[in-house]
ZAMILUM-275691 format. One record per residue: residue in one letter; residue number from 1; z, x, y of N, C-alpha, C, O in turn. Coordinates in nm, 2 decimals. Layout:
BEGIN
r resn = A resi = NUM n.c3 = Z n.c1 = X n.c2 = Y ca.c3 = Z ca.c1 = X ca.c2 = Y c.c3 = Z c.c1 = X c.c2 = Y o.c3 = Z o.c1 = X o.c2 = Y
...
END
This chain:
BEGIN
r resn = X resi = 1 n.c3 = 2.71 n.c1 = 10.05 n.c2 = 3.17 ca.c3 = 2.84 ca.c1 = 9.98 ca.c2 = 3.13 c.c3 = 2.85 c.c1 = 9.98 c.c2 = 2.98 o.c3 = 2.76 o.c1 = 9.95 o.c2 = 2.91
r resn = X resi = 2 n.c3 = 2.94 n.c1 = 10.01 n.c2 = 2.95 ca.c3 = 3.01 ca.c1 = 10.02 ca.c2 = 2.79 c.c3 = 2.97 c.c1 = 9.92 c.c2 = 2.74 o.c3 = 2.90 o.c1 = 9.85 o.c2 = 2.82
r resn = X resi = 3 n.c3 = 3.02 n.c1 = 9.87 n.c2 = 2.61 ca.c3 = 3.01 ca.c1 = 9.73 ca.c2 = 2.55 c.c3 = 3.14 c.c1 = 9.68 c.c2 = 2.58 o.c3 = 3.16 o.c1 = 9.56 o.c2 = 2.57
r resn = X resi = 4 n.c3 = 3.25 n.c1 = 9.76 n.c2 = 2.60 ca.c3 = 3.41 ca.c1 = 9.72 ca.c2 = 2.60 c.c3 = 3.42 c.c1 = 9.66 c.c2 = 2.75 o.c3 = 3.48 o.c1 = 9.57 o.c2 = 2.80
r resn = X resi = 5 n.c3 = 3.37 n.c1 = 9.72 n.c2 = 2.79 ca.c3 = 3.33 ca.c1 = 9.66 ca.c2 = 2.98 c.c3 = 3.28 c.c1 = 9.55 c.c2 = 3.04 o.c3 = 3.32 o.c1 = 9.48 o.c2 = 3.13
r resn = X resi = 6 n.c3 = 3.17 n.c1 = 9.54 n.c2 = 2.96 ca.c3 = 3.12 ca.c1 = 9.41 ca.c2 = 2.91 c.c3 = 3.20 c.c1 = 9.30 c.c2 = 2.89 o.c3 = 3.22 o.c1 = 9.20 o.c2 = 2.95
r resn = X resi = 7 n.c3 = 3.23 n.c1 = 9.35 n.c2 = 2.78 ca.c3 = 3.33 ca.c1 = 9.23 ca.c2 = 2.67 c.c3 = 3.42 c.c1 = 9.17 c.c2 = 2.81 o.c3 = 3.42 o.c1 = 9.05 o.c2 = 2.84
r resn = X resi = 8 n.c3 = 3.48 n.c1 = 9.26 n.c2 = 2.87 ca.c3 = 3.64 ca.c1 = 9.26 ca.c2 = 2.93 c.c3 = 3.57 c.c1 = 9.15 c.c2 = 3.09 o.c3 = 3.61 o.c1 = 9.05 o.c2 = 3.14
r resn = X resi = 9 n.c3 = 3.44 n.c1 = 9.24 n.c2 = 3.14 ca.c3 = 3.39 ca.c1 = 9.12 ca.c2 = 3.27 c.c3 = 3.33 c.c1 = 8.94 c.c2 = 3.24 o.c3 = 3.35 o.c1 = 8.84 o.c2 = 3.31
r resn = X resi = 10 n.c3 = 3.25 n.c1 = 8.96 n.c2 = 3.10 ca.c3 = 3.26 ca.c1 = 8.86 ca.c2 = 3.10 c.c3 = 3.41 c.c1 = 8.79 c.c2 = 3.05 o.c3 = 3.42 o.c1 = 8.69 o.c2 = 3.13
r resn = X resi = 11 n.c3 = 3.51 n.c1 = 8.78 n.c2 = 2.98 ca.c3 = 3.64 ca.c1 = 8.73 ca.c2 = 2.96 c.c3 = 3.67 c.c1 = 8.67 c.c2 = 3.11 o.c3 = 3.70 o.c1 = 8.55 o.c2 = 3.14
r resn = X resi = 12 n.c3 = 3.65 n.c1 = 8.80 n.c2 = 3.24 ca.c3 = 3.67 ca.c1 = 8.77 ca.c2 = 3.35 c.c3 = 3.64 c.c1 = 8.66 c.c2 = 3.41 o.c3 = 3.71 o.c1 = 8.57 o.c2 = 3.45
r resn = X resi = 13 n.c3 = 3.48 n.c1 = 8.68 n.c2 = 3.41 ca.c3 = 3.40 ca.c1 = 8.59 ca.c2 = 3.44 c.c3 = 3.45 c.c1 = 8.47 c.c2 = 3.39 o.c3 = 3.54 o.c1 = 8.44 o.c2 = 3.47
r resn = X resi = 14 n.c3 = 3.44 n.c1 = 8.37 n.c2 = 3.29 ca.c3 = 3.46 ca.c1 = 8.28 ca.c2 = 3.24 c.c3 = 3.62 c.c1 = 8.26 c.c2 = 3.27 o.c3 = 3.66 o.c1 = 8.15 o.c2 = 3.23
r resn = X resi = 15 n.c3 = 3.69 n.c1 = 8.31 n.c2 = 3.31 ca.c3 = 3.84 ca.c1 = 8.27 ca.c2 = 3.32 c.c3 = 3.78 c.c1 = 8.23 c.c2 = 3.49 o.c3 = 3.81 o.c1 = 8.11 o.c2 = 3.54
r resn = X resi = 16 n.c3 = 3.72 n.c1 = 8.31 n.c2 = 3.57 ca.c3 = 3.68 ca.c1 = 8.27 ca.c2 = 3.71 c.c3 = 3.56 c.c1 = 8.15 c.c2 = 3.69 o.c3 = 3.52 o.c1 = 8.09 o.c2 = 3.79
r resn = X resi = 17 n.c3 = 3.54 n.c1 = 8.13 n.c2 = 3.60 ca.c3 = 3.44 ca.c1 = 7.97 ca.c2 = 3.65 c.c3 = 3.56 c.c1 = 7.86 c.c2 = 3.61 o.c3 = 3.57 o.c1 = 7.75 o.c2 = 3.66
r resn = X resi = 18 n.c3 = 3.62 n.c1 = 7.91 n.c2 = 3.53 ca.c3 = 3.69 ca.c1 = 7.75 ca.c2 = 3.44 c.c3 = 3.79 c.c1 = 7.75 c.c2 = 3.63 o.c3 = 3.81 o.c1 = 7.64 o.c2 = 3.69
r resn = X resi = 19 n.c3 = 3.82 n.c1 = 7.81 n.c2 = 3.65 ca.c3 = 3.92 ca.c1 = 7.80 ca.c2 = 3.77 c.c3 = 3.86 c.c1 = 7.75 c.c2 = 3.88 o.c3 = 3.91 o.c1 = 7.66 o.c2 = 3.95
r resn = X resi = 20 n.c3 = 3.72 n.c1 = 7.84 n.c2 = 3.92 ca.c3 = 3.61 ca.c1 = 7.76 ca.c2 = 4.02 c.c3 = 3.63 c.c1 = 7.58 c.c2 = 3.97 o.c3 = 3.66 o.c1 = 7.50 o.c2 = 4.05
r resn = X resi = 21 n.c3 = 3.61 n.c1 = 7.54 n.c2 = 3.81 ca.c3 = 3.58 ca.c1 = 7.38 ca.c2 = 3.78 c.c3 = 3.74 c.c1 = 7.34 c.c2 = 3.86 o.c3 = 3.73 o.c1 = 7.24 o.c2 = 3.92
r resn = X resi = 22 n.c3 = 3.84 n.c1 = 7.39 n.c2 = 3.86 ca.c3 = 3.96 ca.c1 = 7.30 ca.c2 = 3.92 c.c3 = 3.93 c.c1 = 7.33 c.c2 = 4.08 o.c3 = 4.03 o.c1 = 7.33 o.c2 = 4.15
r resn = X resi = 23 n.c3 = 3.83 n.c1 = 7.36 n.c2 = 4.14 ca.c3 = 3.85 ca.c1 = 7.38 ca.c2 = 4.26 c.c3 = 3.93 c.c1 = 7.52 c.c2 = 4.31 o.c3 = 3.94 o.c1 = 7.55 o.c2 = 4.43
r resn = X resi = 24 n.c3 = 3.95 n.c1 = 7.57 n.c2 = 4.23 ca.c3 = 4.07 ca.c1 = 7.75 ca.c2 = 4.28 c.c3 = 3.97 c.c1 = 7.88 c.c2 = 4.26 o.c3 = 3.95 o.c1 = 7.95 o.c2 = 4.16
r resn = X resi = 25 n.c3 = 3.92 n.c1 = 7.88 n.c2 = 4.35 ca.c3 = 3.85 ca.c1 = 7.99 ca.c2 = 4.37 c.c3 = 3.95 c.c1 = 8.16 c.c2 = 4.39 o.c3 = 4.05 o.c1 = 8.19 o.c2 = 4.44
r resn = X resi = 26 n.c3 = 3.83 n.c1 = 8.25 n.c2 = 4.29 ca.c3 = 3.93 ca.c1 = 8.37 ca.c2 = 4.30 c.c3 = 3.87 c.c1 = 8.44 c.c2 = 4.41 o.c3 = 3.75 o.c1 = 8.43 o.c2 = 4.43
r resn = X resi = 27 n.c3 = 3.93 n.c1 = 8.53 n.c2 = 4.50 ca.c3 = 3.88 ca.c1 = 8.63 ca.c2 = 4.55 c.c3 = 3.84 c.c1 = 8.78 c.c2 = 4.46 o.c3 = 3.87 o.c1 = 8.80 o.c2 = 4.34
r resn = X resi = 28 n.c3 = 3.77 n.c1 = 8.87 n.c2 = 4.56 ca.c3 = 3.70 ca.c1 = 9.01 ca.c2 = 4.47 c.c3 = 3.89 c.c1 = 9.09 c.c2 = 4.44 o.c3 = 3.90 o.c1 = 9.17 o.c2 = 4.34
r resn = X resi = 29 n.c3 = 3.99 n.c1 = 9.07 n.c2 = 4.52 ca.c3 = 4.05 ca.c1 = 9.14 ca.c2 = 4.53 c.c3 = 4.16 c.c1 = 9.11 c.c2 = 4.37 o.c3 = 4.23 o.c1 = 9.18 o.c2 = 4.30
r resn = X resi = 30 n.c3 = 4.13 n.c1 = 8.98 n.c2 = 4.35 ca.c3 = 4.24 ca.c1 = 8.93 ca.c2 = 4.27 c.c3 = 4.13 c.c1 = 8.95 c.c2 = 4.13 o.c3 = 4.16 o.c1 = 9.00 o.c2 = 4.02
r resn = X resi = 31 n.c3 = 3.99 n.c1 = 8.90 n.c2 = 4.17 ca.c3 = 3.87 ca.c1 = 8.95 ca.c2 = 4.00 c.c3 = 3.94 c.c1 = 9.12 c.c2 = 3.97 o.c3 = 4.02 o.c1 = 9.17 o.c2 = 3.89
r resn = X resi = 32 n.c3 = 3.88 n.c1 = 9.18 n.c2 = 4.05 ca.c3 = 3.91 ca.c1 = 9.33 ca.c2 = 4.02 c.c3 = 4.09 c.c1 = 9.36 c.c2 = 3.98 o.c3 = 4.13 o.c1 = 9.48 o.c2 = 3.99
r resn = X resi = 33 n.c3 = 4.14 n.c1 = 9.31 n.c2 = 3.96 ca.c3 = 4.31 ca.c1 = 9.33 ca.c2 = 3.96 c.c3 = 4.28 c.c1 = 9.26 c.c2 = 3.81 o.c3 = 4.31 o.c1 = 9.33 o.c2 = 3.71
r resn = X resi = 34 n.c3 = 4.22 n.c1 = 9.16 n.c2 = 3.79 ca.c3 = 4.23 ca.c1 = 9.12 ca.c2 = 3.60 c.c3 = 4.11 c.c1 = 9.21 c.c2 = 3.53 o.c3 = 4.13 o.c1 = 9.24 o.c2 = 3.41
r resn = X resi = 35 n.c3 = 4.00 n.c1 = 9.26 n.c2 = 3.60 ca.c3 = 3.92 ca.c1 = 9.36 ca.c2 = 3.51 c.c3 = 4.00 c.c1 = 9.49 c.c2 = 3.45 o.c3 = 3.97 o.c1 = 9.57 o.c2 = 3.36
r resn = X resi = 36 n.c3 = 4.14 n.c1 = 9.51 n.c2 = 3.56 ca.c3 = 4.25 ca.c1 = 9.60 ca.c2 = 3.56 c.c3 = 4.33 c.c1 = 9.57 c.c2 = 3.42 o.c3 = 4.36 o.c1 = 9.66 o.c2 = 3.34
r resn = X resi = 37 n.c3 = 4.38 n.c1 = 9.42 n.c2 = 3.41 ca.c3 = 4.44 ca.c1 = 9.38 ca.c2 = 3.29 c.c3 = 4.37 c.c1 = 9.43 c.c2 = 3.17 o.c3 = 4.41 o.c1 = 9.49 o.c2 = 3.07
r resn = X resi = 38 n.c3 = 4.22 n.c1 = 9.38 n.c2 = 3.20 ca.c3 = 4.16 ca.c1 = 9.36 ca.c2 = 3.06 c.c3 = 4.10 c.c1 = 9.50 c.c2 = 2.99 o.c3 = 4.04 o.c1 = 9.52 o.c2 = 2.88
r resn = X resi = 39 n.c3 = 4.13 n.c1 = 9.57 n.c2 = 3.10 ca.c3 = 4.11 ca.c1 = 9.71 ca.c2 = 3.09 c.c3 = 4.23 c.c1 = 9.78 c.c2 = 3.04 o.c3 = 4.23 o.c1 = 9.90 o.c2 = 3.03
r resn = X resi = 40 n.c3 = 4.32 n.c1 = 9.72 n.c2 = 3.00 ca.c3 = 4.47 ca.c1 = 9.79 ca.c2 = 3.01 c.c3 = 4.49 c.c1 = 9.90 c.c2 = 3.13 o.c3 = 4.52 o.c1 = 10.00 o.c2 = 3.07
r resn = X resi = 41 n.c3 = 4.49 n.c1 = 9.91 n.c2 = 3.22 ca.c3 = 4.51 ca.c1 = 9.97 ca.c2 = 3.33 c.c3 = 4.65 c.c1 = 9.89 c.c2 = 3.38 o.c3 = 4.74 o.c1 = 9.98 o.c2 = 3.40
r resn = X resi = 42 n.c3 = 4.69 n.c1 = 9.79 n.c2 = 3.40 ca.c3 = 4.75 ca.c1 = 9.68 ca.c2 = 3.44 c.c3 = 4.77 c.c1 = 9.62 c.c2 = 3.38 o.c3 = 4.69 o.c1 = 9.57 o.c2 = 3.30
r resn = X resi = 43 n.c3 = 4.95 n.c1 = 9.56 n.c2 = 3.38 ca.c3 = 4.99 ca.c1 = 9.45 ca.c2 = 3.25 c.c3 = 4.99 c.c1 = 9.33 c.c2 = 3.34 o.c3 = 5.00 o.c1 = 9.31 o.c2 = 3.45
r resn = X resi = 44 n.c3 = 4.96 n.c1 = 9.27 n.c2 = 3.23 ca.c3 = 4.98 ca.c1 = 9.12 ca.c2 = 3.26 c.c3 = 5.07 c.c1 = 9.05 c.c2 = 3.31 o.c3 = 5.06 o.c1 = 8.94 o.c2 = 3.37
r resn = X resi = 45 n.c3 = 5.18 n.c1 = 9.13 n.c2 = 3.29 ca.c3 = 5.32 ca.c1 = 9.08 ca.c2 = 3.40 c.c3 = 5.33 c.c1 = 9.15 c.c2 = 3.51 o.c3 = 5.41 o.c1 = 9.10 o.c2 = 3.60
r resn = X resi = 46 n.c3 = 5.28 n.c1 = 9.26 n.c2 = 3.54 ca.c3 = 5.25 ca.c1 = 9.32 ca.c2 = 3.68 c.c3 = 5.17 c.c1 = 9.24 c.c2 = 3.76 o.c3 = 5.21 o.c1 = 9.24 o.c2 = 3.88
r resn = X resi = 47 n.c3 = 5.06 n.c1 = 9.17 n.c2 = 3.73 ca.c3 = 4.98 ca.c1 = 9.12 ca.c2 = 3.81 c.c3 = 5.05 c.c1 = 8.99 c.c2 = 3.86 o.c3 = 5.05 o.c1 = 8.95 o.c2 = 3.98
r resn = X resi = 48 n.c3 = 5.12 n.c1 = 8.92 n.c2 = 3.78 ca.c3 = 5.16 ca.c1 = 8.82 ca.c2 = 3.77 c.c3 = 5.32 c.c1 = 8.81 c.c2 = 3.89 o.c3 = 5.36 o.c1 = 8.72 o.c2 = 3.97
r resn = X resi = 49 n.c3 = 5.37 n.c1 = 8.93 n.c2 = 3.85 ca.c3 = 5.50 ca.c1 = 8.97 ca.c2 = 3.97 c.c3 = 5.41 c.c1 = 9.00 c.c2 = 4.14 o.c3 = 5.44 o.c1 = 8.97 o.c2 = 4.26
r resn = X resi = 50 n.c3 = 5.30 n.c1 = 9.06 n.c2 = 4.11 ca.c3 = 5.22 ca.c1 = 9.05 ca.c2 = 4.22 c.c3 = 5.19 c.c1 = 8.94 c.c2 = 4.28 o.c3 = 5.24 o.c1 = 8.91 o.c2 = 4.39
r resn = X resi = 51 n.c3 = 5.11 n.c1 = 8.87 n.c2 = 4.19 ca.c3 = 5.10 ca.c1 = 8.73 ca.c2 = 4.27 c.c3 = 5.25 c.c1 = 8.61 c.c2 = 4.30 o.c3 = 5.24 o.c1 = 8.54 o.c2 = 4.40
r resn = X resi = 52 n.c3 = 5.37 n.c1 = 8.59 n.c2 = 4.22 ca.c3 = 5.45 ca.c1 = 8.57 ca.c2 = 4.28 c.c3 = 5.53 c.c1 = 8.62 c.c2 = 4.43 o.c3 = 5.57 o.c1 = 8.53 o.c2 = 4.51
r resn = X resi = 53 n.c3 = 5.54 n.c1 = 8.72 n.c2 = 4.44 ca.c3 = 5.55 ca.c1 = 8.80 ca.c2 = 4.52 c.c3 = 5.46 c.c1 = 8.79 c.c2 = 4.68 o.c3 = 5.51 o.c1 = 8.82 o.c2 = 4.79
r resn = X resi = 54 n.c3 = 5.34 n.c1 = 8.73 n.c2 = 4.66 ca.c3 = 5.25 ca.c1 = 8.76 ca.c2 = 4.75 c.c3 = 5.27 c.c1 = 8.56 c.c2 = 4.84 o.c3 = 5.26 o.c1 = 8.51 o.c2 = 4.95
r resn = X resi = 55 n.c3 = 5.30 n.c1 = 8.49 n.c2 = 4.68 ca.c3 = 5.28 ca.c1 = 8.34 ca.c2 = 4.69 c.c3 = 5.41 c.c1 = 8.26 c.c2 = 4.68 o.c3 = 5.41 o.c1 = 8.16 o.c2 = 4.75
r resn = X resi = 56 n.c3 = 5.50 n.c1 = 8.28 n.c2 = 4.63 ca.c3 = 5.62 ca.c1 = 8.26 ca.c2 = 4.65 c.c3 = 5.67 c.c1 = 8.22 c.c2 = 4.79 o.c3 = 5.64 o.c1 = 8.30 o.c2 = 4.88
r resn = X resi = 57 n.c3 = 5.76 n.c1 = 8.11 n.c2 = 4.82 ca.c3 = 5.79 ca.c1 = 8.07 ca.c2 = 4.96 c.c3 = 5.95 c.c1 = 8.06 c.c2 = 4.92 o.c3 = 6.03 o.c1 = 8.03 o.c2 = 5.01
END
């Protein structure tokens, strides 16, 4: 694993515990979709139209 890979899982990580402390657990499908962000693979408003899209009533 790179050091940029690194850097970008833990960011992950730590954005997934602070959210575990409110009780909102992430799934692997939604972690791997922000390693995509943090990767620039995926923008931040894509993911985001995703999850509206998915969550929206």
């Amino acid at each position: 694993m790179e050091k940029a890979e690194f850097k970008n899982a833990l960011k992950v990580k730590q954005v997934a515990d602070t959210m575990a402390i409110e009780d909102m657990y992430l799934d692997r499908e939604f972690i791997s979709k922000m390693l995509k962000v943090a990767s620039g693979e995926l923008s931040s408003d894509e993911l985001r139209q995703e999850v509206l899209n998915r969550y929206a009533r």
